[in-house]
C-alpha positions in Angstrom: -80.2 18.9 -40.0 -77.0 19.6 -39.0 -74.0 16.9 -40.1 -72.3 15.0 -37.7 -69.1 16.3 -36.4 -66.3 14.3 -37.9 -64.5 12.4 -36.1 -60.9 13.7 -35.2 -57.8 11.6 -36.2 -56.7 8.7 -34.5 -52.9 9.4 -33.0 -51.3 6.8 -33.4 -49.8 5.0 -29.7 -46.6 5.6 -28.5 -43.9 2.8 -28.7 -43.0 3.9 -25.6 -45.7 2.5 -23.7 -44.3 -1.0 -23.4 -43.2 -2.6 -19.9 -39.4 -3.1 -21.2 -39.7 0.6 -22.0 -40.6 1.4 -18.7 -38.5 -0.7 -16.7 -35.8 0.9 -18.4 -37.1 4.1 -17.1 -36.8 3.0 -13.9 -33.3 1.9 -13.9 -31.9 5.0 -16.0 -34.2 6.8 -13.0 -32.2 5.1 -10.4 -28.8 5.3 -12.0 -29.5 8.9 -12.1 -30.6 9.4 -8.4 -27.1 7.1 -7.6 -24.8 9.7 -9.3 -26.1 12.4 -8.2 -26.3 11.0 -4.4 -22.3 10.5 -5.0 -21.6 13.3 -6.5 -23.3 15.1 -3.4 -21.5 12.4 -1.1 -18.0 13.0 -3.1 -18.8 17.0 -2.3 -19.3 17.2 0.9 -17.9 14.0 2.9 -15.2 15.2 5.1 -12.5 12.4 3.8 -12.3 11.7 0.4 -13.1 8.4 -0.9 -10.5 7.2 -3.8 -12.8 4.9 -5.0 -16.0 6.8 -5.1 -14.9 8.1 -8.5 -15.3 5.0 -10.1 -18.9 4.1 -8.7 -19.8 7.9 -9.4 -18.1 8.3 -13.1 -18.3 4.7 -14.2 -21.1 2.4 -12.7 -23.8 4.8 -12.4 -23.5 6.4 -15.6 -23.1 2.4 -17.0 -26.5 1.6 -15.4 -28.0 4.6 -16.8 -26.4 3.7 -20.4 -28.5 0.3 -19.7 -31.8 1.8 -18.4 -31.5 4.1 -21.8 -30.9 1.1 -23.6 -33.6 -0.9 -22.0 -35.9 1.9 -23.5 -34.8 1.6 -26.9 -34.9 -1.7 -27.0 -38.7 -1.9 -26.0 -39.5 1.1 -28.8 -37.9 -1.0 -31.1 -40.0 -4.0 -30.5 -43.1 -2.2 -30.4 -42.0 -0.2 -33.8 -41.4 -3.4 -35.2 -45.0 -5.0 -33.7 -46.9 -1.9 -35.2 -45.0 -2.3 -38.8 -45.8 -6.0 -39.2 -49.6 -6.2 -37.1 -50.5 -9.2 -36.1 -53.3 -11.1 -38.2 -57.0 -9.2 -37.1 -55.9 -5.6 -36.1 -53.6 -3.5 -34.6 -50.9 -4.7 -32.2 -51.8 -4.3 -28.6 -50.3 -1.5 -26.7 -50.1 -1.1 -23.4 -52.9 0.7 -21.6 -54.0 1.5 -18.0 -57.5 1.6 -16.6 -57.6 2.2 -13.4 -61.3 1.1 -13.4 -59.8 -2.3 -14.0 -58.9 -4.4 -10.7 -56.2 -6.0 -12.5 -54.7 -2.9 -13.8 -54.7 -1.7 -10.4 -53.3 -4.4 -8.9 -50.0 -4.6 -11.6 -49.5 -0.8 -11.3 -49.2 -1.2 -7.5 -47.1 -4.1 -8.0 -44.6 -1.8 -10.3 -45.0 1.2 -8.4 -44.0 -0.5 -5.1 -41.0 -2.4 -6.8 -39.9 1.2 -8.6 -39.9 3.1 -5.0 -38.1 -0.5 -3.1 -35.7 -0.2 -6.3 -34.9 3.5 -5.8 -34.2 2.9 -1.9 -32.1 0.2 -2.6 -30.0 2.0 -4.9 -29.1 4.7 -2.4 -28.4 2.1 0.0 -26.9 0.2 -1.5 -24.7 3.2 -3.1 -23.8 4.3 0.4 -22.7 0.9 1.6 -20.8 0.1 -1.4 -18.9 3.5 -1.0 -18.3 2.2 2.8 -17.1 -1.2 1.9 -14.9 -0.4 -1.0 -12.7 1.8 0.8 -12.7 -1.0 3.7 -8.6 -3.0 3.8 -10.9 -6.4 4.1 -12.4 -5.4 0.7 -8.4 -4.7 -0.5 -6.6 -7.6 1.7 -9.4 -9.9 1.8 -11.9 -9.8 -0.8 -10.5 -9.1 -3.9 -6.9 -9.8 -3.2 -6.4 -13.1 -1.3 -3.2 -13.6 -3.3 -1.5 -10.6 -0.5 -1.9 -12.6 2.7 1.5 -11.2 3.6 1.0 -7.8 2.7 -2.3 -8.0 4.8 -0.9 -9.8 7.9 2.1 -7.1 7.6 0.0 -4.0 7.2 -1.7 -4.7 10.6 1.6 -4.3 12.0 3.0 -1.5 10.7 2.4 2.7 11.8 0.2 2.8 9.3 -2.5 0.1 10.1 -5.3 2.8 10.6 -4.6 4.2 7.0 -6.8 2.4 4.3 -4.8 0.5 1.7 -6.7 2.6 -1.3 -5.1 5.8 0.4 -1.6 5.0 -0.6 -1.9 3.0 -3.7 -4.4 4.9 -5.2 -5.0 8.1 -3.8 -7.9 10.5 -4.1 -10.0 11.2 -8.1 -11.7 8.7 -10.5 -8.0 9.1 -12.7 -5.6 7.4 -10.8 -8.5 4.5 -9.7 -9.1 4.1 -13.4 -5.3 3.6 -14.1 -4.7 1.7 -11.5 -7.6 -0.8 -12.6 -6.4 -0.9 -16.4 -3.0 -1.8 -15.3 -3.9 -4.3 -12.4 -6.1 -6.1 -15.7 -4.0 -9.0 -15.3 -3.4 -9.0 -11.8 -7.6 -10.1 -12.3 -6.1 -13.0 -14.4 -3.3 -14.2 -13.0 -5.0 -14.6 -9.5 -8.2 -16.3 -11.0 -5.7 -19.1 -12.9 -2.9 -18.9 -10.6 -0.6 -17.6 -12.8 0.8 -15.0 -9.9 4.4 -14.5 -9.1 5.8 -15.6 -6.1 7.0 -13.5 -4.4 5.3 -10.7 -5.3 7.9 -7.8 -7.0 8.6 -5.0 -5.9 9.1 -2.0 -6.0 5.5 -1.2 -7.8 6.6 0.7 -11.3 3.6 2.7 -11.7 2.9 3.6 -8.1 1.9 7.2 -7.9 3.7 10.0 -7.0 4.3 10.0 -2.9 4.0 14.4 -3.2 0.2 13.2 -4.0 -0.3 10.6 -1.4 2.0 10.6 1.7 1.9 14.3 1.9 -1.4 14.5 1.7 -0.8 13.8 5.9 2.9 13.7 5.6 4.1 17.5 5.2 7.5 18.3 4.2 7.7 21.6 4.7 7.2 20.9 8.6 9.6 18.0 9.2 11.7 20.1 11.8 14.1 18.7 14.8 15.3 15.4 16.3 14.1 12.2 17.0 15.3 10.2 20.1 15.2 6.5 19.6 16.5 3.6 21.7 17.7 -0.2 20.2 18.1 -2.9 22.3 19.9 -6.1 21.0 21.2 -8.9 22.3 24.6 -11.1 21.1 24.4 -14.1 20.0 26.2 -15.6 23.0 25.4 -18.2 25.9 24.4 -15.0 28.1 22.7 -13.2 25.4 24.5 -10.2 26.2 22.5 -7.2 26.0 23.8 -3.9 24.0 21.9 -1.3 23.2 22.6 2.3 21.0 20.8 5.4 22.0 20.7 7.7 19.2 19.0 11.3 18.3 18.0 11.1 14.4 18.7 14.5 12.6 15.9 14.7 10.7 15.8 18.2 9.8 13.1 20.3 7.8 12.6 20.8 4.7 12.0 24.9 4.0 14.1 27.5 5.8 12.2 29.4 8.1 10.4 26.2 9.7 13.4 24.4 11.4 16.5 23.5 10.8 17.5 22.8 7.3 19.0 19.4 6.3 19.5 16.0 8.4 17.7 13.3 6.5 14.8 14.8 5.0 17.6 17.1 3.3 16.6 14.7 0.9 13.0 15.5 0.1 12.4 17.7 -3.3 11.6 21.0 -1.9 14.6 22.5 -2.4 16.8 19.8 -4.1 16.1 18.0 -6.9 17.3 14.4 -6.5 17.9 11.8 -9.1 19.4 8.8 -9.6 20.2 5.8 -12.0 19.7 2.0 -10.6 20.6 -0.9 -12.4 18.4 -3.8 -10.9 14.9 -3.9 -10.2 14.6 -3.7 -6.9 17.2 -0.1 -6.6 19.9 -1.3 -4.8 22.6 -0.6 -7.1 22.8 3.3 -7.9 25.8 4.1 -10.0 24.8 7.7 -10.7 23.3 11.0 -8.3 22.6 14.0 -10.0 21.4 17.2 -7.7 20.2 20.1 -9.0 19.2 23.3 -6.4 16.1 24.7 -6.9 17.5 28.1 -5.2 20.9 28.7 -7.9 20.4 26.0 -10.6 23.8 24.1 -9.5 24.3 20.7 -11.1 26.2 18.0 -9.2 26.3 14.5 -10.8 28.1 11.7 -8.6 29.3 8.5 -10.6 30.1 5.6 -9.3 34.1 4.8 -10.8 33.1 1.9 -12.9 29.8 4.1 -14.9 30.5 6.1 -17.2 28.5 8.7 -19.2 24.3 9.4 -18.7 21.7 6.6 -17.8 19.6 5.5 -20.6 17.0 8.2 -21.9 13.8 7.9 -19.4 15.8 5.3 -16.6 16.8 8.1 -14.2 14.5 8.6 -11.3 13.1 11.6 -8.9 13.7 11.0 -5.5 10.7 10.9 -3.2 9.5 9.6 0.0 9.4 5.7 -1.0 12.9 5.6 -2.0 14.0 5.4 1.6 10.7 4.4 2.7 9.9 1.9 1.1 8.3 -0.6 3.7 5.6 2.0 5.2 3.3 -0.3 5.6 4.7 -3.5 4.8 7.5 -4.0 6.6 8.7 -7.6 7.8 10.6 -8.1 10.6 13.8 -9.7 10.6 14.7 -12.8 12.3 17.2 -11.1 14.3 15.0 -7.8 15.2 11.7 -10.1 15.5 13.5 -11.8 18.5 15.1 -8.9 20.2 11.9 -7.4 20.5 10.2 -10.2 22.1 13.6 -10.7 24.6 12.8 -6.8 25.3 9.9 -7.0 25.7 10.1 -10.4 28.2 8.3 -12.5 25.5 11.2 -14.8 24.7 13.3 -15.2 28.6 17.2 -13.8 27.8 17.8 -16.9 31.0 17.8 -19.6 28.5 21.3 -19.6 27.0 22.1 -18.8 23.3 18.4 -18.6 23.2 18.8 -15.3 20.5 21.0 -17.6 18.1 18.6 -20.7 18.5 15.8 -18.8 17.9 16.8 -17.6 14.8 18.1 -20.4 13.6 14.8 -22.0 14.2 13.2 -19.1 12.1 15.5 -19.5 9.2 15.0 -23.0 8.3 13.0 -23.8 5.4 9.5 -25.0 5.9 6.8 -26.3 3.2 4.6 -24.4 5.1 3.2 -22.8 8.4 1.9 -26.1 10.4 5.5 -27.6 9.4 7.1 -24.0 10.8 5.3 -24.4 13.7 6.1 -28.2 14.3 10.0 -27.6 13.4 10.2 -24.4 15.3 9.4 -26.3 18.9 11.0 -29.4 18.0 14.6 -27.0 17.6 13.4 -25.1 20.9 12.5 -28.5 23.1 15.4 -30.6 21.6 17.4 -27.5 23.0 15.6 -26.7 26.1 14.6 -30.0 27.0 13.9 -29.2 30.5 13.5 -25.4 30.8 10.3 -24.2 32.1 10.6 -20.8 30.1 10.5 -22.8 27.0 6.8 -22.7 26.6 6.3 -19.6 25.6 9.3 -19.1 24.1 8.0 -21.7 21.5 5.0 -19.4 21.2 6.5 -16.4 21.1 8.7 -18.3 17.8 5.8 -19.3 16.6 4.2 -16.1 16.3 6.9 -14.4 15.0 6.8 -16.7 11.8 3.3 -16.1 11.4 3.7 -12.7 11.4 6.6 -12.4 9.1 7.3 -15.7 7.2 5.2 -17.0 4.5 6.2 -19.5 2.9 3.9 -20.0 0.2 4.3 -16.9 -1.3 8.2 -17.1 -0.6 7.9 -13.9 1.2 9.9 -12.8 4.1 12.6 -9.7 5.0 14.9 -11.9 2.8 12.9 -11.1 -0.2 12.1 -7.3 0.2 14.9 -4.2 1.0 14.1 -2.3 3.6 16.0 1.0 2.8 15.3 2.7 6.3 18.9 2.8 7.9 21.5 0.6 6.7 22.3 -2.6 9.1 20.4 -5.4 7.5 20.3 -3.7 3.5 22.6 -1.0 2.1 20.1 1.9 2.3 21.5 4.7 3.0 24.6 3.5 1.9 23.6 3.0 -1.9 24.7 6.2 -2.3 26.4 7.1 1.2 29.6 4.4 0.1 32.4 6.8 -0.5 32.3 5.8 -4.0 30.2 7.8 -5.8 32.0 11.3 -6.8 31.8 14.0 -9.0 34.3 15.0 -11.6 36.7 16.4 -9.3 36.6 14.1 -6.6 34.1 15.1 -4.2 31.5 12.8 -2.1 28.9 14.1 -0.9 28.8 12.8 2.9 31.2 9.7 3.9 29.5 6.8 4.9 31.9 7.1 8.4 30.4 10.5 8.8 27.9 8.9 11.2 26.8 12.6 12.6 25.5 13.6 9.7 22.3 11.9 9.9 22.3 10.9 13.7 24.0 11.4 17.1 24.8 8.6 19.1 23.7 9.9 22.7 24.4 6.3 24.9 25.9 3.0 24.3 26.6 0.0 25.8 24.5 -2.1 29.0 24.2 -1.1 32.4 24.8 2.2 33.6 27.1 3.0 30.0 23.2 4.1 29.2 22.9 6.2 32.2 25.8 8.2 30.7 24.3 10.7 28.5 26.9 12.6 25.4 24.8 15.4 24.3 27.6 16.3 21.8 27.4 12.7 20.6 30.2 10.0 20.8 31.9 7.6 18.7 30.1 4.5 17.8 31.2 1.4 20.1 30.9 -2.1 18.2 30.7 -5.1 20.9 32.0 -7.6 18.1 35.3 -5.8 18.2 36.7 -2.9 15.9 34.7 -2.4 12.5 37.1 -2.8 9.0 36.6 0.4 7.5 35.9 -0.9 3.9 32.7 -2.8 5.1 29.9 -1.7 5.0 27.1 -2.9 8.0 25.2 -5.0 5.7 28.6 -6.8 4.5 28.2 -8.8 7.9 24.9 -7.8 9.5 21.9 -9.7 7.4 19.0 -9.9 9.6 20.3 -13.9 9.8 22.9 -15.7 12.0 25.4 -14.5 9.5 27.7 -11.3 11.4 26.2 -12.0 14.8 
């Protein structure tokens, strides 16, 4: 007789095979499928999403660190089942027989929920990717608390251009950093701990070279802008006066335009810094310009600063400096109502309406249903029988809701607009006559009004009709100007100067 063959080892079961285990699998699977659909999705979309780095470098990989984890865990558990069995054998591992109805049935079941998993990952990847980059996800969603940054933006030139463009920019970095240091934004907004208003300028906005010029190109500003600006006095006939000008804006690389006007200022071939003493950077009591081309150092002080700013306090000039509102801009009282007179919103037949209207503007209201109740209350007690009145109340109205907002004490009163200089010093921060070098130079007077702009027609009537090419001097219908004030001495986007 022959002996029985012996019977080969037992291997013992794999502490893998354990449902945790495997739904683990499943999610590190889809985690894995997510990144790599972004990653393809990062590649070859045509715009660049700035927030598709974090979903791509940070949440998938975090579901795939909890899938892994998921699998662990279940080997654990079953290593620890098969150390300690349980009394009458061997712990029971997880087999499948598909003989078995019932094992059937449950690998369906998991198999179908895997493959509806998987598909919703990628959609629900792709739409994620969609409505992060949305402005209702920025304005809306996640930051309630900027209501008048919202309303604003939908205003301004750049109301097509998603709010994660310009604060953030394109890469998984800058989201990341911009994240870490808006930690407490997170807080202050869920306690209501916020500021109000909010502060500006933003300290650790990035660099405008890797944002605005990423449509914005320096090297091609060439040429001159024509722009008109009607106003109106603040008399009984609200008395119309409006300034034709051509804006010298210039280019910014020889061999592309003409070199200097405004954008003389950009960095391409200068190198612009400067000192400010208060938050906000109205107060510059120190230039320095250094030419890329020769290496020459000017540094213009104002006469009461002395010596160098503090280590790390000077700044680069870039494109916010100047414009600073880009998409956030709120109207003044004054220009809020000159448009609508323009534009026949507000009827220029109801006299003094310009000054009433502004006054009615710059009262102070608890909030916007009191606004609106004190704004047509000033308008009818005024108007009491005027049939343009009606929409001139409207027309109010809207212009506070557009540009006032009480709650968050926000309104042009509370933010510099640096564009120009009539209602805030802007250009003339620096452009004051006061700031000189060792030897007494200034850079450009702020009566040299040609250097940045040529005043083309002035005046009402057929004074517009009257073209100056080669520019004229600047007419102002209050009467002569005093030489040693500046525009924003009188003019303050008030009734103050008008």
């Amino acid at each position: 007789m022959f002996p029985a063959p012996a019977t080969p080892p037992r291997e013992p079961p794999s502490h893998f095979k354990n449902w945790l285990s495997l739904a683990g699998a499943i999610i590190a699977l889809g985690s894995l499928f997510a990144f790599v659909f972004l990653v393809a999705i990062d590649t070859f979309a045509h715009n660049r999403n700035p927030y598709l780095g974090i979903l791509t470098y940070i949440v998938a990989p975090a579901f795939l660190v909890l899938g892994l984890a998921l699998i662990i865990s279940g080997w654990w558990v079953q290593h620890r089942q098969a150390a300690q069995p349980p009394e009458g054998g061997e712990p029971r591992a997880l087999t499948i027989d598909l003989s078995r109805p019932r094992d059937r049935h449950y690998l369906l079941l998991f198999g179908s929920g895997a493959v509806v998993f998987l598909l919703m990952t990628a959609f629900g990847s792709y739409q994620t990717y969609h409505f992060t980059e949305s402005v209702e996800f920025c304005g809306e969603t996640c930051h309630g608390v900027m209501k008048p940054e919202f309303t604003t933006y939908h205003h301004s030139a750049h109301a097509r251009v998603s709010c994660a463009e310009c604060h953030i920019g394109s890469g998984a970095s800058w989201y990341v950093k911009s994240k870490i240091s808006g930690a407490y934004q997170v807080y202050a907004t869920t306690f209501n701990k916020y500021e109000r208003p909010i502060k500006t300028p933003i300290k650790n906005l990035r660099p405008a070279q890797e944002t605005c010029e990423r449509c914005h190109w320096p090297e091609k500003f060439t040429g001159n802008l024509d722009r008109t600006y009607m106003h109106y006095l603040s008399d009984k006939k609200n008395t119309p006066y409006t300034v034709r000008l051509s804006l010298r804006v210039g280019g910014g690389q020889p061999g592309e335009g003409f070199f200097g006007g405004i954008h003389w200022h950009m960095n391409v071939a200068n190198r612009v810094e400067y000192y400010a003493t208060d938050p906000q950077r109205q107060t510059i009591p120190w230039i320095r310009i250094t030419s890329a081309a020769s290496g020459e150092v000017r540094i213009y002080r104002t006469k009461d600063f002395q010596g160098e700013p503090p280590a790390g306090a000077s700044r680069v000039m870039d494109c916010i400096d100047c414009h600073n509102r880009p998409a956030h801009a709120y109207q003044t009282a004054n220009q809020a109502v000159e448009v609508d007179m323009a534009l026949g919103k507000i009827s220029t037949m109801l006299p003094y309406i310009k000054q009433t209207a502004v006054q009615a503007l710059t009262k102070d209201y608890a909030g916007m249903d009191q606004a609106f109740e004190g704004i047509a209350a000033v308008l009818r007690h005024k108007y009491q029988t005027a049939d343009e009145v009606a929409p001139a109340i409207a027309a109010v109205q809207r212009i506070y809701q557009e540009n006032f907002f009480p709650a968050m004490k926000a309104d042009w009163r509370t933010y510099p607009n640096n564009i120009g200089h009539k209602d805030w010093p802007g250009c003339f921060r620096c452009h004051d006559d006061k700031h000189r070098t060792v030897d007494g130079n200034v850079a450009v007077r702020s009566s040299d009004c040609t250097a940045c702009h040529t005043i083309l027609a002035q005046g009402r009537g057929e004074e517009l009709a009257r073209l100056a090419p080669q520019g004229m001097e600047f007419k102002h219908p209050g009467g002569d100007l005093d030489p040693d004030l500046l525009c924003s001495d009188c003019h303050n986007g008030g009734l103050q100067g008008k």
